[in-house]
C-alpha positions in Angstrom: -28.9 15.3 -0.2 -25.4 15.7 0.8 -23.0 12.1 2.0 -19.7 11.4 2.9 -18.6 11.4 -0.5 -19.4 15.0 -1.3 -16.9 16.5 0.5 -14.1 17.8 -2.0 -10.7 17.9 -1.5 -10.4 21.4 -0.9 -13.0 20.9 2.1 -11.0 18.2 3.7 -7.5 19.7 3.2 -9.2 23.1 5.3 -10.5 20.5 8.1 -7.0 19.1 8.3 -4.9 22.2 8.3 -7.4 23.2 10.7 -7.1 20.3 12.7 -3.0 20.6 12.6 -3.1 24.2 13.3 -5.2 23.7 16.6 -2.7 20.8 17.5 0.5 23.0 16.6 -1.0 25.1 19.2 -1.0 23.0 21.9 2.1 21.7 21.7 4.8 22.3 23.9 8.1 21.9 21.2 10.3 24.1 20.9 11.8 25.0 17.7 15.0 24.2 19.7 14.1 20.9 19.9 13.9 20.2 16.0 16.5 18.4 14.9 16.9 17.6 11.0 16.6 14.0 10.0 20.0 12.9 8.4 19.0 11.6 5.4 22.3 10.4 3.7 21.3 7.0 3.7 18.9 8.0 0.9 21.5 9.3 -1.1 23.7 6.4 -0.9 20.2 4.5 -2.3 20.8 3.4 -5.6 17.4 1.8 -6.4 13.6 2.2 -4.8 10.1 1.8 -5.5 7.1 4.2 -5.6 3.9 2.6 -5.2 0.5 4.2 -5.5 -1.7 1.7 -4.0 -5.6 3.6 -4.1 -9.3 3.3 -4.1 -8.5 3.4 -8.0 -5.8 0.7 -8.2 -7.2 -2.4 -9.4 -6.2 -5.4 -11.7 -5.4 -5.1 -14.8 -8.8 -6.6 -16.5 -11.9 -4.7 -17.2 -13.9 -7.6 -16.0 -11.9 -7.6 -13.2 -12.7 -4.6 -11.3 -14.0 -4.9 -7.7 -15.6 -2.5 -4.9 -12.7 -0.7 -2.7 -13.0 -2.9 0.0 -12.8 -6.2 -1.7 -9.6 -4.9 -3.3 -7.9 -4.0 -0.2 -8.8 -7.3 1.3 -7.3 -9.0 -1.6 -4.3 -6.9 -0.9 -1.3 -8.7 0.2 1.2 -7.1 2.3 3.2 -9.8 2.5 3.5 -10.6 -1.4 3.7 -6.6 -1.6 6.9 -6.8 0.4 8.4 -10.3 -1.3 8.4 -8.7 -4.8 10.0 -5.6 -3.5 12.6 -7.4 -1.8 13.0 -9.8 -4.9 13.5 -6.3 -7.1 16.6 -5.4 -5.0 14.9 -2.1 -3.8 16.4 -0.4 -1.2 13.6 1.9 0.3 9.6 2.5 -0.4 7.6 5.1 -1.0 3.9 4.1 -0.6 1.0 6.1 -1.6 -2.4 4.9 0.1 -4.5 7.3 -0.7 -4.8 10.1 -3.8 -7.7 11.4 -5.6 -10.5 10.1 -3.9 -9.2 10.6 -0.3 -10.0 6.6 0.6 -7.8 5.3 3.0 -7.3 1.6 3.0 -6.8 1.2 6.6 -8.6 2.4 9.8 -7.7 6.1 11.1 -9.6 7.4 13.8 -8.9 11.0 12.8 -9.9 10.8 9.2 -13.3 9.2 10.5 -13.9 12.0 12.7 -13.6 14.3 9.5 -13.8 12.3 6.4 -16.4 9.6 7.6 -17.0 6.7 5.4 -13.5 7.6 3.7 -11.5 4.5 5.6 -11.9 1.2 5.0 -12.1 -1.6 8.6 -10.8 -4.2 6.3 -8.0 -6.5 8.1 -5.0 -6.7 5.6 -3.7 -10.2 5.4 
């Protein structure tokens, strides 16, 4: 018997592009109306922070491990940003979801073709 968690990457990434390319075609923009982003401010970065925050991350203990959900509603945004801010970083990168395709937030498009791969948990 097949569930939610039985569908495979490759699966999802053909629902998405499917999804984008039937989007893409009802869109009105222009290629004219592309602008590129100006992304100097980057450059002048001298320090940032990647952060791959998934349905794997957990603390560092064995003993510790807890079900996806409990872990991203042990997640602190607000301690997240305080150590970042305390490193001197200058810009993010955040990674929520990889591997496993679990999103640790609500997203009403991933539901309709992922379901069971979000997570309904309010972050503190």
């Amino acid at each position: 018997m097949r569930t939610a968690y039985d569908f495979t990457r490759r699966r999802l990434l053909r629902a998405i592009g499917a999804s984008a390319l039937i989007a893409a075609s009802n869109s009105t923009a222009s290629s004219a109306e592309y602008q590129q982003a100006d992304t100097n401010w980057f450059a002048a970065c001298s320090f940032g922070i990647s952060t791959h925050w998934t349905a794997h991350s957990q603390p560092v203990g064995a003993d510790d491990w807890v079900p996806f959900e409990e872990a991203v509603a042990r997640f602190s945004p607000k301690k997240y940003v305080d150590q970042i801010a305390g490193a001197g970083a200058q810009y993010v990168i955040f990674t929520s979801t990889h591997a496993l395709q679990m999103l640790p937030a609500p997203c009403a498009a991933i539901d309709r073709i992922a379901p069971q791969r979000t997570n309904t948990t309010t972050l503190s």
